[in-house]
C-alpha positions as CSV (number, residue, x, y, z in Angstrom):
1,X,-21.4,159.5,98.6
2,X,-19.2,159.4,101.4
3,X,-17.5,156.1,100.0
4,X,-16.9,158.1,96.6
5,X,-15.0,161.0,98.5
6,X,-13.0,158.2,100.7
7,X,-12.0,156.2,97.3
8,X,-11.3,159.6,95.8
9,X,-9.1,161.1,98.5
10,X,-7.2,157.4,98.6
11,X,-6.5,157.7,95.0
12,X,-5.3,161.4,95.3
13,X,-3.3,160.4,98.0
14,X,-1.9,157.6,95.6
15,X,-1.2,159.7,92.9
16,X,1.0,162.1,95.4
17,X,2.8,158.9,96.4
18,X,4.0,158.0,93.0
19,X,4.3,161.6,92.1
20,X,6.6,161.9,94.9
21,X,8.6,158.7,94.2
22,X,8.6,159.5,90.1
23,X,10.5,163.0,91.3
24,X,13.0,161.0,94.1
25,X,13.5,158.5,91.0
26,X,14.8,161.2,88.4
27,X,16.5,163.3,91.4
28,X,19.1,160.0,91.4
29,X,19.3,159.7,87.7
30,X,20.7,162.8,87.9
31,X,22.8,162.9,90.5
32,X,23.9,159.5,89.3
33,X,24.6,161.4,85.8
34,X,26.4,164.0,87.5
35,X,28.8,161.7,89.4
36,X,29.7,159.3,86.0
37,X,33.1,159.1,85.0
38,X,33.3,158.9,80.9
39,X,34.9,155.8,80.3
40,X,37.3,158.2,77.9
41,X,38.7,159.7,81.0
42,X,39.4,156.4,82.7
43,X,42.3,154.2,83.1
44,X,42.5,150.2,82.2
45,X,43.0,148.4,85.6
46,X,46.1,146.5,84.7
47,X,46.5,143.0,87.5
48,X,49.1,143.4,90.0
49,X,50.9,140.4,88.5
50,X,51.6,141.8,85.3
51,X,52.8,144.5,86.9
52,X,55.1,142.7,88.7
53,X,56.3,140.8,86.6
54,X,59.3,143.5,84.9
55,X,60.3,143.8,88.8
56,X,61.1,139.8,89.6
């Protein structure tokens, strides 16, 4: 009986560990959402040679 109680607590203990990491996972998905930039609200990176290139 003892052994079922160990294997039991284990598990439960498991089960708070991925609990825990399923909550730390969607806590970054949502700060990550927060911090996007819509690519609407961007600008095109445009190379510093074709920038240059109206100035030689």
């Amino acid at each position: 009986m003892a052994g079922k109680r160990d294997k039991s607590a284990v598990s439960r203990g498991e089960q708070i560990q991925e609990a825990e990491r399923e909550a730390a996972k969607q806590r970054l998905l949502a700060q990550a959402e927060a911090d996007r930039i819509p690519v609407e609200e961007t600008t095109r990176a445009v190379p510093d040679r074709w920038w240059r290139r109206g100035q030689r």
